[in-house]
BAVEXKE-145968 format. One record per atom (N, C-alpha, C, CB): z, x, y; atom name. Coordinates in Angstrom, 1 decimal. Glycine has a CB too. Layout:
<nodes>
<<Z; X; Y>; 'CA'> ...
</nodes>
This chain:
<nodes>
<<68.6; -61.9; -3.8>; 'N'> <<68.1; -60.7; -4.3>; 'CA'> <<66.6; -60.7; -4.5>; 'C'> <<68.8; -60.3; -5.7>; 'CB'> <<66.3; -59.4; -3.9>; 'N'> <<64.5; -59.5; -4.4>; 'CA'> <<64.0; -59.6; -5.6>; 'C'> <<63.6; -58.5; -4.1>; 'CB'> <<62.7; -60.4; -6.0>; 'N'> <<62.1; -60.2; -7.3>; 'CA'> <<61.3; -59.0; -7.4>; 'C'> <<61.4; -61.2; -7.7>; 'CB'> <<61.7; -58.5; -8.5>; 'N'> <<60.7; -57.6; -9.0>; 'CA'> <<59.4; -57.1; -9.3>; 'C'> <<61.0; -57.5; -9.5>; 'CB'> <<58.7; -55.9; -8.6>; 'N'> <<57.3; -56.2; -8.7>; 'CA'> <<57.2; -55.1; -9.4>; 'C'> <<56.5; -56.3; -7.5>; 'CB'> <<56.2; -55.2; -10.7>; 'N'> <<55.6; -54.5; -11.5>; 'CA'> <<54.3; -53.1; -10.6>; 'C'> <<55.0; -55.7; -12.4>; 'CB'> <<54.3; -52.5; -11.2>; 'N'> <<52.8; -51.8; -10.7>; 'CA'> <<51.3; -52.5; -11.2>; 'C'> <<52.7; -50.1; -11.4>; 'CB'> <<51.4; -53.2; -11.8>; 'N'> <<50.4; -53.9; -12.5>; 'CA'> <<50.4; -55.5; -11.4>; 'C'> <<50.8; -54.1; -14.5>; 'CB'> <<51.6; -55.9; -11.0>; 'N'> <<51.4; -57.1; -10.2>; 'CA'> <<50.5; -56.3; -8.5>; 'C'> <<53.6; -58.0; -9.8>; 'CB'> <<51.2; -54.7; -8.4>; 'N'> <<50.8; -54.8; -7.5>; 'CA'> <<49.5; -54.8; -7.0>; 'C'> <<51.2; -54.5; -7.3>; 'CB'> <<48.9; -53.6; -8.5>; 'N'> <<47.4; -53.0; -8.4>; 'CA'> <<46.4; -54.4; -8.7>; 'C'> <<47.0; -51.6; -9.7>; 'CB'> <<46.7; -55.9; -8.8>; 'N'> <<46.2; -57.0; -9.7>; 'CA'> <<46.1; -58.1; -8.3>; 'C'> <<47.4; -57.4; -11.1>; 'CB'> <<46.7; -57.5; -7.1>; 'N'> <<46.3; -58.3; -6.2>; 'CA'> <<44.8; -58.4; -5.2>; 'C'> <<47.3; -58.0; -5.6>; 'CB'> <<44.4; -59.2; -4.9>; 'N'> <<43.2; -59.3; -3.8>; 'CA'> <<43.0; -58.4; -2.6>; 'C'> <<43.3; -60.7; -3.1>; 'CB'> <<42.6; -57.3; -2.6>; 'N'> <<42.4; -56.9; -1.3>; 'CA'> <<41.4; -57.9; -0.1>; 'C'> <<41.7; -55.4; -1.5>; 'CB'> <<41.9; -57.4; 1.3>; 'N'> <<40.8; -58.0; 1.7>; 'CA'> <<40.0; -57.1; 2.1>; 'C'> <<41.1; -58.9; 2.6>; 'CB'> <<38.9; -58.3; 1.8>; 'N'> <<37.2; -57.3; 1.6>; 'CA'> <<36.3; -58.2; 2.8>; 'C'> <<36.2; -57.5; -0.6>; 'CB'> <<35.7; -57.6; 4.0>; 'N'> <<35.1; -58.0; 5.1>; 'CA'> <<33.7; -58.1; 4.2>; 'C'> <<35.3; -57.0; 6.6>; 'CB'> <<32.5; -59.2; 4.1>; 'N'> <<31.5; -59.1; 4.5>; 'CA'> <<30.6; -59.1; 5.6>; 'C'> <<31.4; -59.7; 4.0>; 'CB'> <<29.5; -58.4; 5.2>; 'N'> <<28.3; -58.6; 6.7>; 'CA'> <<27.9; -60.0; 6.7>; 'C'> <<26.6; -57.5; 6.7>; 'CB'> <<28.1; -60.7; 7.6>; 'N'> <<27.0; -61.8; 7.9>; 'CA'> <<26.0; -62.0; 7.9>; 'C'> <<26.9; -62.1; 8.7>; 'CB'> <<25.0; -60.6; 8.2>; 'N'> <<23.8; -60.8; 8.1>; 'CA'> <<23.3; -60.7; 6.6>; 'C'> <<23.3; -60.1; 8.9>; 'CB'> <<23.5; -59.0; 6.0>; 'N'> <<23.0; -58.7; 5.1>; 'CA'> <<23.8; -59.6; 3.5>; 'C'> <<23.0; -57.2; 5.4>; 'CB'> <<24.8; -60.0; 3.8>; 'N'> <<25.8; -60.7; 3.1>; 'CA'> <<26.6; -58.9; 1.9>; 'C'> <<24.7; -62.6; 1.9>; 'CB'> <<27.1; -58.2; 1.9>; 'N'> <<27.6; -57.2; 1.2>; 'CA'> <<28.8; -56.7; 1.9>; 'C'> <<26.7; -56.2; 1.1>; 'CB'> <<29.5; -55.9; 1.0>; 'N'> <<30.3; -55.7; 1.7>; 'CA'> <<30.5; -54.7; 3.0>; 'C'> <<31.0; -55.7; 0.9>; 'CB'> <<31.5; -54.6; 3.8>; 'N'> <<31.5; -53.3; 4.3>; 'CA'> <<32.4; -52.3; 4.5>; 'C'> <<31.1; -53.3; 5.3>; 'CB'> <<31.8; -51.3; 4.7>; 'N'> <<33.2; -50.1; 4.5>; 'CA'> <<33.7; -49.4; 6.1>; 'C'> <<32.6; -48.5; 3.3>; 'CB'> <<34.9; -49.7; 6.1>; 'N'> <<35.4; -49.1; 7.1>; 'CA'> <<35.1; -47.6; 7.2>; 'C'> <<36.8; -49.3; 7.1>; 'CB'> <<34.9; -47.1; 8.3>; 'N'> <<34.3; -45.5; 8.8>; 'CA'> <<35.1; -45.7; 10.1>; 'C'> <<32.3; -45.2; 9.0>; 'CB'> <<35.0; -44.1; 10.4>; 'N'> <<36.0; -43.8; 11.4>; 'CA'> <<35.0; -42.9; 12.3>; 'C'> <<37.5; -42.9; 10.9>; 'CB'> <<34.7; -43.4; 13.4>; 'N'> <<33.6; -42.9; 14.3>; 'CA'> <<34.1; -41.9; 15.6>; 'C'> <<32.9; -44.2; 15.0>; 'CB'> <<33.5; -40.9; 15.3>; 'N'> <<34.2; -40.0; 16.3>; 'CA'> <<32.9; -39.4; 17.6>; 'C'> <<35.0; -38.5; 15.2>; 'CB'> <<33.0; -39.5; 18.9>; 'N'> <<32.1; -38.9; 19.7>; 'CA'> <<32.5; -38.4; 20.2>; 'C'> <<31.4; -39.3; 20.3>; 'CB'> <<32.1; -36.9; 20.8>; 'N'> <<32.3; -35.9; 21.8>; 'CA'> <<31.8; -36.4; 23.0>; 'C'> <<31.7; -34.5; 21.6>; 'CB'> <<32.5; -36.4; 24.4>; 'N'> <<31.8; -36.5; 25.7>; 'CA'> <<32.4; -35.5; 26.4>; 'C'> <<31.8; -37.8; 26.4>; 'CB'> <<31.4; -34.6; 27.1>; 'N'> <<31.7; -33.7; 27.6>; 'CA'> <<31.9; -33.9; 28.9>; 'C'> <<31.0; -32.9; 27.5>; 'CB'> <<33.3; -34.0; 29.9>; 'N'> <<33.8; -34.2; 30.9>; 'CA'> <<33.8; -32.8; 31.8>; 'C'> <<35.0; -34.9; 30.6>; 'CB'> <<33.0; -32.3; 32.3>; 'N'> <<33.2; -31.1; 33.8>; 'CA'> <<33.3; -30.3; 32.5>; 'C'> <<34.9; -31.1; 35.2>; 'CB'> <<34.4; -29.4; 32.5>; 'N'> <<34.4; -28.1; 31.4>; 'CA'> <<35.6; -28.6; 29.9>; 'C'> <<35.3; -26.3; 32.5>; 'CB'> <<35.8; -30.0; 30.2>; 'N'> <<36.5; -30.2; 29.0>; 'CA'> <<35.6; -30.9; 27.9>; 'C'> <<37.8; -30.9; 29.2>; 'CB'> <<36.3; -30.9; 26.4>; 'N'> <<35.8; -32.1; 26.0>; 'CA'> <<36.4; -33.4; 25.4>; 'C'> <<35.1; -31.8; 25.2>; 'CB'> <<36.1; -34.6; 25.5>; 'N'> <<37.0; -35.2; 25.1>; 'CA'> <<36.6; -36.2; 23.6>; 'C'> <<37.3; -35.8; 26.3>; 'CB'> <<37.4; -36.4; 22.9>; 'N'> <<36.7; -37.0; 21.7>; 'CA'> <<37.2; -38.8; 21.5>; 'C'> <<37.2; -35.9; 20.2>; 'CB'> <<36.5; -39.7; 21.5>; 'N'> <<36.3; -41.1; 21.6>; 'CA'> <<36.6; -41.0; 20.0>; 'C'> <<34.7; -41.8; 22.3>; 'CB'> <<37.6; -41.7; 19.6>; 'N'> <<37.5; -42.3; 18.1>; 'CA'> <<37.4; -43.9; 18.1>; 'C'> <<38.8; -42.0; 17.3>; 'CB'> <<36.3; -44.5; 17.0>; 'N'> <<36.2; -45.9; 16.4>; 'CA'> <<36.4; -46.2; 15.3>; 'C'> <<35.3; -46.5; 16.4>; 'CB'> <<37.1; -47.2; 14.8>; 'N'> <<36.8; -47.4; 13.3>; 'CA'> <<36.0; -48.6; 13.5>; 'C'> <<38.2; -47.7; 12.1>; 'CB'> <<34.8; -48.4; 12.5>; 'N'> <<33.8; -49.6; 12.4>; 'CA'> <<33.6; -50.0; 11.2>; 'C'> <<32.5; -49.5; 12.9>; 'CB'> <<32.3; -51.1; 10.8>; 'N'> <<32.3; -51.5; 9.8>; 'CA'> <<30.7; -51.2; 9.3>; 'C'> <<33.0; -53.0; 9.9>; 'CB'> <<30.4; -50.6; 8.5>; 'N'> <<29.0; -50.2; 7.6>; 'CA'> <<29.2; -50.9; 6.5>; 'C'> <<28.8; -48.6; 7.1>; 'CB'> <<27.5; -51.3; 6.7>; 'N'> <<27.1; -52.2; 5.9>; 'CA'> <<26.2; -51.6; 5.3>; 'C'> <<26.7; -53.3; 6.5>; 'CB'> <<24.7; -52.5; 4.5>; 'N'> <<23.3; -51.6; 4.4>; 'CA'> <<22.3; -52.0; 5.2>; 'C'> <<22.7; -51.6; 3.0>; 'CB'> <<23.1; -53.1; 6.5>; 'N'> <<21.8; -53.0; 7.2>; 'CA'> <<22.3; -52.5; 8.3>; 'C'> <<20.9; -54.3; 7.4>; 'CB'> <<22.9; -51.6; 8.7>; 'N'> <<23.4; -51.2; 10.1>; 'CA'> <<23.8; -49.3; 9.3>; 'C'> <<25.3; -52.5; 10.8>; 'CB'> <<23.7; -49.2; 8.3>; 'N'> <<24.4; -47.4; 7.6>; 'CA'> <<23.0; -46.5; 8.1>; 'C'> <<24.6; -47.2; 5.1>; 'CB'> <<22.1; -47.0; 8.3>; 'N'> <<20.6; -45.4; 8.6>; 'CA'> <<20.9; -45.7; 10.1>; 'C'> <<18.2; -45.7; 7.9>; 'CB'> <<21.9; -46.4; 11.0>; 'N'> <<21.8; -46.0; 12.5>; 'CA'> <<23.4; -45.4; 12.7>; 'C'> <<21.4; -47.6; 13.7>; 'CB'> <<24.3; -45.8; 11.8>; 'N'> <<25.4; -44.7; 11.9>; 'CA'> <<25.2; -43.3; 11.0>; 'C'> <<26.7; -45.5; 11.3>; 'CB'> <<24.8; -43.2; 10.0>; 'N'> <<24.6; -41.9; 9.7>; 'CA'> <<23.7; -40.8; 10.2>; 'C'> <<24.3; -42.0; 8.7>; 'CB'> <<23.0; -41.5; 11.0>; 'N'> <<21.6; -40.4; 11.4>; 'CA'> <<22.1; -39.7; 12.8>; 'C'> <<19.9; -41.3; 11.8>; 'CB'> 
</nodes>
């Protein structure tokens, strides 16, 4: 039989948390979306990446 998990065991666990290498902080996943316009359609490219504070003023701008 399974053991029982509390809501407190569960909210009390370690997420995992990516650091930057360079800047050493953490980073936050973002979901990157581009339009490329193909002949008369468009099509949209999705990424998920990782923002940091030394790479966030070339994804936001």
């Amino acid at each position: 039989m399974a053991k029982k998990q509390s809501f407190a065991d569960k909210a009390s666990k370690k997420k995992h948390i990516k650091t930057c290498p360079v800047c050493d902080t953490e980073m936050t996943r973002v979901k990157w979306i581009k339009a490329e316009r193909t002949g008369a359609s468009v099509r949209y490219r999705t990424q998920n990446i990782g923002v940091c504070k030394c790479n966030e003023s070339e994804v936001y701008s």
